[in-house]
Structure formats: structure tokens, C-alpha cells
NUGUFI-221450 format. One record per residue (C-alpha): residue number from 1; residue in three letters; x negated, y, z negated. Coordinates in nm, 2 decimals. Layout:
N
seq->NUM&type->ala&u->X&v->Y&w->Z
...
# end
This chain:
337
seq->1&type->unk&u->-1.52&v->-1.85&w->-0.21
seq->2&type->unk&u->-1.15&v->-1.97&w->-0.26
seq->3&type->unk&u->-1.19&v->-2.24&w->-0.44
seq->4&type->unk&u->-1.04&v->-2.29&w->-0.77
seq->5&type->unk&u->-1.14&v->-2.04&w->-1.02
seq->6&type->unk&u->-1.09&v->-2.15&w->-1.37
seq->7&type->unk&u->-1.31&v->-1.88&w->-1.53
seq->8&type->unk&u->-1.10&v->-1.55&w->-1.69
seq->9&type->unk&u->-0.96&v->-1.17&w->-1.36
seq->10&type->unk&u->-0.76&v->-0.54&w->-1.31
seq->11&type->unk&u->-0.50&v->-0.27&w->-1.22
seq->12&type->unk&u->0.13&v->0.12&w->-1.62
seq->13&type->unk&u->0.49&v->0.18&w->-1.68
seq->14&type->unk&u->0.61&v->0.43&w->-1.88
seq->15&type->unk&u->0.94&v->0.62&w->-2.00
seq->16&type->unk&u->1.15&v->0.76&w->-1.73
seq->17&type->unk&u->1.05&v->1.12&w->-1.63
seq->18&type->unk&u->1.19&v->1.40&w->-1.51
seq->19&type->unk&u->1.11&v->1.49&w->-1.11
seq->20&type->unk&u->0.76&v->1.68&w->-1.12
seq->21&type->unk&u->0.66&v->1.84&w->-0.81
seq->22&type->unk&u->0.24&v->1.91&w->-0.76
seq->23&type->unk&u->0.13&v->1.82&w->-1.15
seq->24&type->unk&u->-0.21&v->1.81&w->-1.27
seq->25&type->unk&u->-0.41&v->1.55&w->-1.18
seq->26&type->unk&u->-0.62&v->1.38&w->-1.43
seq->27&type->unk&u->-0.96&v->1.43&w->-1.50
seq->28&type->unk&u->-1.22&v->1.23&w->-1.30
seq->29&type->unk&u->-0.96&v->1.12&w->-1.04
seq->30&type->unk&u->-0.86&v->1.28&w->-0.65
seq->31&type->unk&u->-0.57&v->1.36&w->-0.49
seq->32&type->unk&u->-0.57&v->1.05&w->-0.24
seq->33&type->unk&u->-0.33&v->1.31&w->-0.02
seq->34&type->unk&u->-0.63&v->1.55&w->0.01
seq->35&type->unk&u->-0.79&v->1.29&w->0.27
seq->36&type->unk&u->-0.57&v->1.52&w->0.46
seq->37&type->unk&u->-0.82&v->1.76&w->0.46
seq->38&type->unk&u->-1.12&v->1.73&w->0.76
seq->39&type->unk&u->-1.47&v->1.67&w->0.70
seq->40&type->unk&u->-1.38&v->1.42&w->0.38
seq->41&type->unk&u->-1.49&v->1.06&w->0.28
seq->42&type->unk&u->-1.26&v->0.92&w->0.08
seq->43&type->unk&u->-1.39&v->0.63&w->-0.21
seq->44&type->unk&u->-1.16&v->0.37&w->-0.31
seq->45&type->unk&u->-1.25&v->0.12&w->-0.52
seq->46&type->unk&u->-1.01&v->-0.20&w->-0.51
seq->47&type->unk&u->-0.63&v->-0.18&w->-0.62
seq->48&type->unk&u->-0.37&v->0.02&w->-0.62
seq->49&type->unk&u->-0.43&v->0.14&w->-1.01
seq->50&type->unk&u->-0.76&v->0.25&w->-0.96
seq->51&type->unk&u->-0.95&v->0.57&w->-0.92
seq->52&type->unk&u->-1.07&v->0.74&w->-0.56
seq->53&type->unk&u->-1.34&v->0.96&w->-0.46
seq->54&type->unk&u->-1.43&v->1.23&w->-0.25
seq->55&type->unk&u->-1.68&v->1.45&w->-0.08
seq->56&type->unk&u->-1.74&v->1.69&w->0.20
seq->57&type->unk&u->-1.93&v->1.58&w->0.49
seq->58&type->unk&u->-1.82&v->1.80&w->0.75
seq->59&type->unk&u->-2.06&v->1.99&w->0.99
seq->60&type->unk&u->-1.88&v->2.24&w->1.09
seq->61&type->unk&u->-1.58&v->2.29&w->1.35
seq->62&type->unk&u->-1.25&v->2.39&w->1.33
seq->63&type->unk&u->-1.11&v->2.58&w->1.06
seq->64&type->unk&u->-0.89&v->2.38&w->0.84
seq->65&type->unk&u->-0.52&v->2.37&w->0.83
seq->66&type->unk&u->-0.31&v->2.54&w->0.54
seq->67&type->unk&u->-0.25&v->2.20&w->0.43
seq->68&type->unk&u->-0.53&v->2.11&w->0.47
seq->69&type->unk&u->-0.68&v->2.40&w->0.27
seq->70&type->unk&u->-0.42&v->2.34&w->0.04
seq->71&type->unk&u->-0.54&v->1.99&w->-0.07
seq->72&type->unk&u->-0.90&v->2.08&w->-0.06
seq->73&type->unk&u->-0.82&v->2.33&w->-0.33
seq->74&type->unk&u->-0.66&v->2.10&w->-0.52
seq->75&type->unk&u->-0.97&v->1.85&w->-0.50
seq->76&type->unk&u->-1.15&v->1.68&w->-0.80
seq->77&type->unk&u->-1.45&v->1.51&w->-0.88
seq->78&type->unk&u->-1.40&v->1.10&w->-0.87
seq->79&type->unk&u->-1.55&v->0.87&w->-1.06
seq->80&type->unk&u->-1.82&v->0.60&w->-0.81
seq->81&type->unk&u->-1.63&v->0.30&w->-0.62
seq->82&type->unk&u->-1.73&v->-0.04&w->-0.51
seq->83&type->unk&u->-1.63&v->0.07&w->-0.14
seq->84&type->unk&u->-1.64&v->0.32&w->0.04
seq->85&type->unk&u->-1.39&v->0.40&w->0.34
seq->86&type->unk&u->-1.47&v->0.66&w->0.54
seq->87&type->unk&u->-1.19&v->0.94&w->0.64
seq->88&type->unk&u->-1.31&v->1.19&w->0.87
seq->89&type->unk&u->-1.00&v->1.34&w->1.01
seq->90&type->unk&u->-1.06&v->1.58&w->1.22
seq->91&type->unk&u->-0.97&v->1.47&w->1.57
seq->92&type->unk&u->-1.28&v->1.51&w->1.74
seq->93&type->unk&u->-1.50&v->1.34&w->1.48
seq->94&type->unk&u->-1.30&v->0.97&w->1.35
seq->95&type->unk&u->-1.33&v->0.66&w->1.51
seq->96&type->unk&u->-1.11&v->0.47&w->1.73
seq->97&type->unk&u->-0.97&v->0.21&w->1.49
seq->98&type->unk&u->-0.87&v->0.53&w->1.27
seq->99&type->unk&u->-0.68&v->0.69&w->1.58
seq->100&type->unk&u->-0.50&v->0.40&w->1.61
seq->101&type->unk&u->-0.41&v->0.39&w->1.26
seq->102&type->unk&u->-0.33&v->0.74&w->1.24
seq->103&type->unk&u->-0.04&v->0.76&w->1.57
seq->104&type->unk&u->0.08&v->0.42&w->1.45
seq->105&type->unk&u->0.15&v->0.60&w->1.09
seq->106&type->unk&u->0.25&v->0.95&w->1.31
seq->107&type->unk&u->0.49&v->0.70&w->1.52
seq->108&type->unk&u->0.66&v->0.54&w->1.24
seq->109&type->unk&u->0.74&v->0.85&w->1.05
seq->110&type->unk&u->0.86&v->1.05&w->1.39
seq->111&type->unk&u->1.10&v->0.75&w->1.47
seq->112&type->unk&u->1.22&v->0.67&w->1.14
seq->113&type->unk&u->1.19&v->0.94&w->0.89
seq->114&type->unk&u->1.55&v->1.06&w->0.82
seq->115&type->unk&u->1.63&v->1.42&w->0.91
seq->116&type->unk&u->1.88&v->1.44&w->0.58
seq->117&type->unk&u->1.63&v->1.19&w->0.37
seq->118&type->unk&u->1.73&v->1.22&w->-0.04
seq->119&type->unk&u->1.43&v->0.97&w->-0.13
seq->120&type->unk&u->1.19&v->0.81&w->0.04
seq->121&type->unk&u->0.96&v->0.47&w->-0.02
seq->122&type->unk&u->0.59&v->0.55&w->-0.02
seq->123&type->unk&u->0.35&v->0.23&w->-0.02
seq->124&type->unk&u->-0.02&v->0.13&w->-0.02
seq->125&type->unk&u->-0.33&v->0.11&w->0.25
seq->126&type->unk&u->-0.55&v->0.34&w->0.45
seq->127&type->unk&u->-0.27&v->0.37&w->0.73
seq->128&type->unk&u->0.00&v->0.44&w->0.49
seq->129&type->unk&u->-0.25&v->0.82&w->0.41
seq->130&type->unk&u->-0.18&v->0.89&w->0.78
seq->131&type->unk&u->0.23&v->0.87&w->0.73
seq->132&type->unk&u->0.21&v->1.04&w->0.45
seq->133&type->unk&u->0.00&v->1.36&w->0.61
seq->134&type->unk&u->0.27&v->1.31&w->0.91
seq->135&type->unk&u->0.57&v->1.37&w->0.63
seq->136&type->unk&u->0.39&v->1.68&w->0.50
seq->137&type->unk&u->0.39&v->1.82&w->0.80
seq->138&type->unk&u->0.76&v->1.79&w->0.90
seq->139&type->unk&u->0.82&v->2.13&w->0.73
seq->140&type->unk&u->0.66&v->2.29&w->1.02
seq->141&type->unk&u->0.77&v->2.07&w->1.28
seq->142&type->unk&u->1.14&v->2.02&w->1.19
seq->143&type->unk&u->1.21&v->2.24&w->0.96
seq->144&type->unk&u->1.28&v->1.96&w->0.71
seq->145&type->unk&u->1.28&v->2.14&w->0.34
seq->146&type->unk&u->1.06&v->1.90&w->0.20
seq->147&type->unk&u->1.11&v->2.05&w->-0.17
seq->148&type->unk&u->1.53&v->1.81&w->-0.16
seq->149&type->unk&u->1.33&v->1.49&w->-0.07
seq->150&type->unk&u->1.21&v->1.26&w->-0.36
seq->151&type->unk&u->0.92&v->1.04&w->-0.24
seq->152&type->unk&u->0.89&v->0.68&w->-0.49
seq->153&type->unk&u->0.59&v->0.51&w->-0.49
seq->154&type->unk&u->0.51&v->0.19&w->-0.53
seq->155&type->unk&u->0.19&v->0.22&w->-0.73
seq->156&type->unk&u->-0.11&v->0.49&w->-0.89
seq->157&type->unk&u->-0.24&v->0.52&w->-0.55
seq->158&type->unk&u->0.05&v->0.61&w->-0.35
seq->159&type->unk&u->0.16&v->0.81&w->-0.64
seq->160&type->unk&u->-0.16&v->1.02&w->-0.66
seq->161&type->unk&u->-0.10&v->1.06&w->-0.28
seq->162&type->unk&u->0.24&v->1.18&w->-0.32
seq->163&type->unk&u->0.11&v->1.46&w->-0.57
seq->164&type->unk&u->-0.19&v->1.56&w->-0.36
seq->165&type->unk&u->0.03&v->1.65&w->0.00
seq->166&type->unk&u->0.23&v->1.88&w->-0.25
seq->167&type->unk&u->0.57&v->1.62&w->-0.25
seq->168&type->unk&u->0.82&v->1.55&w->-0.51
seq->169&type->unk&u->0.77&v->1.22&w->-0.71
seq->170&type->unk&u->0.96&v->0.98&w->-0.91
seq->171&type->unk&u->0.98&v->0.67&w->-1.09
seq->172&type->unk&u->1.15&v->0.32&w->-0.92
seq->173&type->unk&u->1.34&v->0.33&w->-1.24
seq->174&type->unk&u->1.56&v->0.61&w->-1.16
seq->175&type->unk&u->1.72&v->0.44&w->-0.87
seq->176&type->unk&u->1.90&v->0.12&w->-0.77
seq->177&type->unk&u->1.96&v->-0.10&w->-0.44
seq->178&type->unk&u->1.96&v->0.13&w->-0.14
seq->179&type->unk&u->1.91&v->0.44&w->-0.30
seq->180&type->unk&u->1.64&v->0.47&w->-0.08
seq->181&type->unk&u->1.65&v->0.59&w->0.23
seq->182&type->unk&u->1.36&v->0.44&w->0.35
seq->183&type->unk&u->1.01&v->0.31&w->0.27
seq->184&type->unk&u->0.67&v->0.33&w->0.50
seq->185&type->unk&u->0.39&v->0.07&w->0.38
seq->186&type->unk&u->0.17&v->-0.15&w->0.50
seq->187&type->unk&u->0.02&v->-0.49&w->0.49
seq->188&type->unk&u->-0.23&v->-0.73&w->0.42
seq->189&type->unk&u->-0.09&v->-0.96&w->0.75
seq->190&type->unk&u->0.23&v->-0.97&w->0.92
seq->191&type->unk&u->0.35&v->-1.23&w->1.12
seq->192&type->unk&u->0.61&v->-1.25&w->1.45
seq->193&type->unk&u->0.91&v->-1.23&w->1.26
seq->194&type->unk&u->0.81&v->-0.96&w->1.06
seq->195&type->unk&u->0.74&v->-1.15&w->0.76
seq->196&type->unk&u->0.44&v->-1.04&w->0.56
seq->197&type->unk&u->0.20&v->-1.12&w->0.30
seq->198&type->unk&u->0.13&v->-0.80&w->0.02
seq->199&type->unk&u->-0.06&v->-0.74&w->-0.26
seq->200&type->unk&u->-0.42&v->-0.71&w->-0.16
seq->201&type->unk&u->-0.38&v->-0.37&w->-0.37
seq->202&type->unk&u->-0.28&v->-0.62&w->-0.67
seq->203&type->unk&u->0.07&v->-0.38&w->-0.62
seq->204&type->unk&u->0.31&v->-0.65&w->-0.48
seq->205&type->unk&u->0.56&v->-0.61&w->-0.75
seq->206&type->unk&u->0.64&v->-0.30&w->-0.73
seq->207&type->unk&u->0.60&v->-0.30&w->-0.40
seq->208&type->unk&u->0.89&v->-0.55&w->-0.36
seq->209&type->unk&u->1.09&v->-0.32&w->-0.59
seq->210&type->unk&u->1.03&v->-0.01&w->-0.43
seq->211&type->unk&u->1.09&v->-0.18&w->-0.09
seq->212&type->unk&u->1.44&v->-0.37&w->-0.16
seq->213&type->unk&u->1.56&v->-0.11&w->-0.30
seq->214&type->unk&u->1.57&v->0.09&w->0.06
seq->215&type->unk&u->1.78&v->0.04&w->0.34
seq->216&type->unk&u->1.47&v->0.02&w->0.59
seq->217&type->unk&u->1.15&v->-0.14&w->0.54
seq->218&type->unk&u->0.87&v->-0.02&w->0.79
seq->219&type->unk&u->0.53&v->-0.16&w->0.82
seq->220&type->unk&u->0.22&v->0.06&w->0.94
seq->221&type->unk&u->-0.09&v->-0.14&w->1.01
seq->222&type->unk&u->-0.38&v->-0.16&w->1.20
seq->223&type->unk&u->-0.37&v->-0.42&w->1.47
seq->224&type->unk&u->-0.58&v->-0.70&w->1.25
seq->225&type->unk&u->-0.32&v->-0.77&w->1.05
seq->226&type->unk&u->-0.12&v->-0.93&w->1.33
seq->227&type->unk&u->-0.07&v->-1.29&w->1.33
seq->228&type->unk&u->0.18&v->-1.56&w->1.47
seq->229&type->unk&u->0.15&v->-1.72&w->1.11
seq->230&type->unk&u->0.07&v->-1.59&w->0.79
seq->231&type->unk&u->-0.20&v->-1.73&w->0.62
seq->232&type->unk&u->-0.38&v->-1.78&w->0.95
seq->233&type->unk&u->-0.60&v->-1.42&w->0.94
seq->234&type->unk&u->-0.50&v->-1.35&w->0.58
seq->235&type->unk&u->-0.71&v->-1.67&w->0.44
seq->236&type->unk&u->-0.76&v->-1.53&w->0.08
seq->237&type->unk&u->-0.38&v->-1.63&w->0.00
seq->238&type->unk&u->-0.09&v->-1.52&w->-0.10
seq->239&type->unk&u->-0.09&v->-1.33&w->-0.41
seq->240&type->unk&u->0.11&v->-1.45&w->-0.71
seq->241&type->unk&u->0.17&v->-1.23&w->-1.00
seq->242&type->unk&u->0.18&v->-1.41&w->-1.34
seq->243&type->unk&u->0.18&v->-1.38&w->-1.71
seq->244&type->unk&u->-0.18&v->-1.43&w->-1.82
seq->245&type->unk&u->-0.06&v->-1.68&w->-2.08
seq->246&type->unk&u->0.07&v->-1.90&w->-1.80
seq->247&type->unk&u->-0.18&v->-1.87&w->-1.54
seq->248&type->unk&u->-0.32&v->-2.24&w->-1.58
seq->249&type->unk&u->0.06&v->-2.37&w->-1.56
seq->250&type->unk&u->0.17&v->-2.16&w->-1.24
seq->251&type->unk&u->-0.25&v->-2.29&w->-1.11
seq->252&type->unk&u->-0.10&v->-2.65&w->-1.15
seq->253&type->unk&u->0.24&v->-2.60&w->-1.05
seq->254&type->unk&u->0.11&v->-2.45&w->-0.75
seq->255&type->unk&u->-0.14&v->-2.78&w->-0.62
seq->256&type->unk&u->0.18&v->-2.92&w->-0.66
seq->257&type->unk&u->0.39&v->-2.71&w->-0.42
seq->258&type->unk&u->0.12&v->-2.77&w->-0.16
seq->259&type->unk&u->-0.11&v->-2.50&w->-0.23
seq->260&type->unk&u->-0.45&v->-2.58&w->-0.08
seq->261&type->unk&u->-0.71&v->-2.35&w->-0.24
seq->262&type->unk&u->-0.63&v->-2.11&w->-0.55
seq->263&type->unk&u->-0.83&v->-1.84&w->-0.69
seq->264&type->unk&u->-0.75&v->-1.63&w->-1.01
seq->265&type->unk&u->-0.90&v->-1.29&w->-0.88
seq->266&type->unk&u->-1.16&v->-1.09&w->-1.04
seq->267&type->unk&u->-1.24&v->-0.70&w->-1.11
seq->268&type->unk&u->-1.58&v->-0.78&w->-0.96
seq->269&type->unk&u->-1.81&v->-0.49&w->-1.00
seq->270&type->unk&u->-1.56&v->-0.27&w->-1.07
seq->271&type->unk&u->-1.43&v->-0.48&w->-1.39
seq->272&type->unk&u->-1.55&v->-0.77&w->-1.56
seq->273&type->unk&u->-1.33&v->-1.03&w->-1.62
seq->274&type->unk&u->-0.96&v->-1.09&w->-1.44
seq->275&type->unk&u->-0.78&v->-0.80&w->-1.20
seq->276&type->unk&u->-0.49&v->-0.66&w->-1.47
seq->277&type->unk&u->-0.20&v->-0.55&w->-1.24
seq->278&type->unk&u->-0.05&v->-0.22&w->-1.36
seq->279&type->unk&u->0.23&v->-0.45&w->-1.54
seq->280&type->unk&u->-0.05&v->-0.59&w->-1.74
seq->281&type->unk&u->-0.06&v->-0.91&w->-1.53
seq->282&type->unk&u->-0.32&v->-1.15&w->-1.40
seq->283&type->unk&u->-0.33&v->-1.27&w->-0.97
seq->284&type->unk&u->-0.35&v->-1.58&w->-0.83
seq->285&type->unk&u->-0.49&v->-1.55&w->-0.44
seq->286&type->unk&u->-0.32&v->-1.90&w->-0.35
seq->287&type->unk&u->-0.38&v->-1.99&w->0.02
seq->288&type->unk&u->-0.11&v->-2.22&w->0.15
seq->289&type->unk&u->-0.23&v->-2.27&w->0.52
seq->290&type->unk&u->-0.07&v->-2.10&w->0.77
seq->291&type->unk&u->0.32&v->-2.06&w->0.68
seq->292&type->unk&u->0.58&v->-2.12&w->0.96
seq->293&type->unk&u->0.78&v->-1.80&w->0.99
seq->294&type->unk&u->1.11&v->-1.99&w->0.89
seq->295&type->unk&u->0.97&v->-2.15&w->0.54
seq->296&type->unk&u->0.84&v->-1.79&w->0.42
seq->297&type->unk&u->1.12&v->-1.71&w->0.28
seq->298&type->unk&u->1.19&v->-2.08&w->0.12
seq->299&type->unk&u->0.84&v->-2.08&w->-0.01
seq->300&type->unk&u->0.92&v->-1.73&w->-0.19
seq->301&type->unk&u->1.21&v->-1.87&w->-0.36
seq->302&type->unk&u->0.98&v->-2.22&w->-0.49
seq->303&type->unk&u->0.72&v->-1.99&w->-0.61
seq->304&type->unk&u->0.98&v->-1.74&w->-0.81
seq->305&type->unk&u->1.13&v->-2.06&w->-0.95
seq->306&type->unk&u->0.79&v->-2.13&w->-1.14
seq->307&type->unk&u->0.79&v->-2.06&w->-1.52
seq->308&type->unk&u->0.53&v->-1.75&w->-1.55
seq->309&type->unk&u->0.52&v->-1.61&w->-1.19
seq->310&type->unk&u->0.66&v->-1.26&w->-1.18
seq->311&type->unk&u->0.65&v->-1.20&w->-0.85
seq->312&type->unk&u->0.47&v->-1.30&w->-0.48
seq->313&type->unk&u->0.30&v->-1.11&w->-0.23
seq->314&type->unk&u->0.56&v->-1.30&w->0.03
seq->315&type->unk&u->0.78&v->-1.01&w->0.19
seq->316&type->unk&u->1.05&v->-1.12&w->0.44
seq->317&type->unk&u->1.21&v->-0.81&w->0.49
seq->318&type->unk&u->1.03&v->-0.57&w->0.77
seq->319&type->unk&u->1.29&v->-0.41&w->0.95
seq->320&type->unk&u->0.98&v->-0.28&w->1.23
seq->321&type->unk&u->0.63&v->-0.26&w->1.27
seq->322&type->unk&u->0.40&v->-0.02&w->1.39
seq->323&type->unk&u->0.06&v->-0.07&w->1.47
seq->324&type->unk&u->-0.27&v->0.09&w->1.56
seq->325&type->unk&u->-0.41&v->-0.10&w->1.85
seq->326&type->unk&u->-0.80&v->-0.13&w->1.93
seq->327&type->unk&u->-0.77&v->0.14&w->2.23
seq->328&type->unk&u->-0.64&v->0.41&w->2.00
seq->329&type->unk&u->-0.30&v->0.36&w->2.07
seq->330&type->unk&u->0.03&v->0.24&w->1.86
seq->331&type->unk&u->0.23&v->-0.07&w->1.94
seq->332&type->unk&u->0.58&v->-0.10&w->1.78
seq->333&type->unk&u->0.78&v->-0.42&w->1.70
seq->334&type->unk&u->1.10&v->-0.47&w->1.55
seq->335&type->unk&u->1.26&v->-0.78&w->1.36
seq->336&type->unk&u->1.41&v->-1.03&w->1.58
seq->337&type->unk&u->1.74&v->-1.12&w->1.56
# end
């Protein structure tokens, strides 16, 4: 399966735009945010540029939220997915594992969301929807006036999420090294110092951007993506964003840094041919072996130095973690010294 894939691999920038708050959301997508909303399953099909779906399967119960209702109303058809996750969220009716997720991603903005926050990080993954509801809610529970905070995000997903919870949104481009106040993502595997490996969503470079740009990085995961070493649970690889022209170079400079298996990913059934990251990129899924915490950030470097990479999926920068732990509870670490 990670072998070397020789054959041919899926995923936008545009002019810098004014702050928008609630715009329209294109036909045949959803408001990721409206996963908000009880009673939903939520469709995503692969990376962070692509489309999600939704529909009702509630039962019955409670009445929904004025958020809540406020997302539903703002619902759209999606187009079909590849995957389906499931997102009930009403209390009574998700599983354990999303419990988890959800007070890891309640934890993590409690703790760390900044009562006077001008702009705020938003990144990628199914925990990631959870902070995101959390922030909408602050309104309420702090009296935080959500309508001075800018939210960035670091892809179409997150950005579609932003819009849906009703949240101002803007473009990297408009700010600079720690403009941010803070950013809330999550990730593919994250290892005892922190360190973590990205890009899954085939959204590690802006990622990276949104992320050093912001004075605090904070990681929400579920409890799987815990490791002592990365590349010991995350065995697909690290992945590499390059310039299509060069992927066979960067393939051969790579077996020569040590890489042990490298795969150029594919669209699968969603695409045929090569993933195309938003920055019209290809991936390489390079799996080094497990990576001793201390050569992470060495590696990163050797990889950037390669003629035709644009960026890795190597992160070295959490600040704390937060995860959702298989008893429905959140665990929290923080970066050692």
C-alpha cells in the first residue's frame, strides 16, 4: 500500500478580500459549522478543499439550540462523499470516542481562548468542529462579542466552518508573524514533545502558515493520535508538498535522505489521478520510520532544503495538547521544557 507510486495524484488562493461575516455559501456545498446542529451526519470526502454533506437523522428529542437552529437554517444540499463520518451531537445520542473529542475541543478553547482575542487560528479535523461550536458559544457564556474577533483558517474546510457558526473570516494574507492570537487544530499524530505530523487533509501548508503566524499553537485530537514517535501510529508518512514538475526529483532525493517507503497520493474515488493541494500541488506520503522527537525538527529543515518541496507535514511547534481519551474524558499535555 506504501510502496512507491510512480503512476500520476486533489485539493485556491485568491486576491485579498475584505472581512465578510455569514456569506453565501456555494451551491452544492454545507456549512461544515452546521454539524452544530443535533440529529445531523455530516459527509466528508477526503481533504481539506473538498465538499461535505449533510442530512437529518434525528428521532426526536430535545428541541434545538438557537445556534443550532440557526445553522440548520442555513443548511444546503452536498454533493455524495467517499466517507461518511457520523456527527450526532446531541448529548444523549453520540458515541463515546465523540464525547471525548468534543470536551477535549470544549477544554482547549475554555483554557486558551483569549478573552480580548483580535484573530484567531482555525484548523482542520473532526475535533477541531467541536472547538469551533465551543467558540460560538462564548457569546452566551462570557459575554465575548464575537462580531471584533477575526477567525483565519487554514483551508476550504475550516473556512466553510468559520462561515457556517456565523464568525468573521479572513484570508492568512492579511496578517503577519504573531498577529494571531491563537490557533486550535488538530493532527494526524503527535508525539511526547509535542511534535506533530499534518497534512492528512492535503492542508499542511497553510496550515504551517496559519499556525506560525500565532503566538500559541494548540492541538485537539482524539487519543489515537498519541505516540512516543512519529511515524510509529501515523505509518502512511509524512506528507511533503511539491511542485508536480519535480515530484520524481524530491521521490529520489528523498530514498536518499533515508526515506523508507514513498507514495505520491491519489484522489481515489473521489478524483482520478493525483490529490492537487489547494496551491495546485501534488503529495508525497513519505514514511521515514519512527522519528526520534529531537531529529523532527532537523529532518524538517533537510526536506525544505530539497529543490521542489514547498512545504512538510513536520510541525514542531505545539505549545499544548488536548485530547479525547477512550472513557469520554480529555487529557491535556503541554510542551516540555
Amino acid at each position: 500500500m506504501y510502496g512507491r507510486a510512480l503512476g500520476l495524484g486533489q485539493g485556491g488562493g485568491g486576491a485579498r478580500a475584505p472581512l465578510s461575516r455569514i456569506g453565501r455559501t456555494p451551491a452544492g456545498l454545507v456549512r461544515p459549522g452546521a454539524c452544530a446542529a443535533s440529529g445531523l451526519v455530516v459527509s466528508r470526502a477526503g481533504g481539506c478543499g473538498e465538499g461535505l454533506g449533510v442530512k437529518d437523522v434525528s428521532s426526536g428529542g430535545k428541541r434545538p439550540s438557537s445556534i443550532q437552529r440557526s445553522l440548520l437554517h442555513r443548511l444546503r444540499p452536498g454533493p455524495s462523499c467517499v466517507f461518511i463520518r457520523s456527527m450526532s451531537l446531541r448529548l444523549g445520542e453520540i458515541s463515546l470516542v465523540e464525547k471525548a473529542k468534543r470536551a477535549a475541543a470544549y477544554k482547549a478553547v475554555d483554557e486558551h481562548f483569549p478573552a480580548d482575542a483580535k484573530v484567531v487560528g482555525i484548523g482542520s479535523g473532526s475535533t477541531v468542529i467541536y472547538a469551533v461550536e465551543r467558540i460560538a458559544q462564548l457569546a452566551e457564556l462570557r459575554g465575548i462579542d464575537l462580531s471584533k474577533v477575526t477567525f483565519v483558517p487554514t483551508g476550504f474546510q475550516s473556512k466553510q466552518l468559520i462561515i457556517g457558526a456565523g464568525l468573521n473570516v479572513a484570508s492568512i494574507d492579511q496578517f503577519s508573524v504573531g498577529d494571531l492570537d491563537i490557533v486550535i487544530d488538530g493532527a494526524d499524530e503527535v508525539d511526547d514533545s509535542l511534535n506533530c505530523i499534518k497534512g492528512g487533509g492535503a492542508c499542511l501548508f497553510q496550515e504551517k502558515l496559519v499556525g506560525q503566524c500565532a503566538r500559541k499553537f494548540v492541538i485537539v485530537a482524539d487519543s489515537s493520535k498519541k505516540s512516543h514517535k512519529l511515524g510509529s501510529k501515523w505509518i502512511q508518512g509524512v506528507p511533503i508538498e511539491v511542485i508536480p514538475m519535480a515530484y520524481p526529483k524530491v521521490e529520489a532525493d528523498l530514498l536518499r535522505l533515508g526515506a523508507k517507503q514513498i507514495t505520491l497520493r491519489q484522489g481515489g474515488k473521489a478524483k482520478a489521478g493525483p490529490v492537487v493541494t489547494d496551491n495546485g500541488n501534488f503529495i508525497l506520503d513519505t514514511h521515514f520510520g519512527s522519528i526520534e522527537p529531537s531529529e523532527v525538527r532537523n529532518l524538517d529543515i533537510k526536506i525544505k532544503l530539497l529543490v521542489g518541496v514547498v512545504e512538510t507535514g513536520l510541525f514542531d511547534y505545539g505549545a499544548v495538547a488536548y485530547f479525547g481519551e477512550t472513557d469520554g474524558t480529555a487529557s491535556t499535555f503541554t510542551r516540555p521544557e
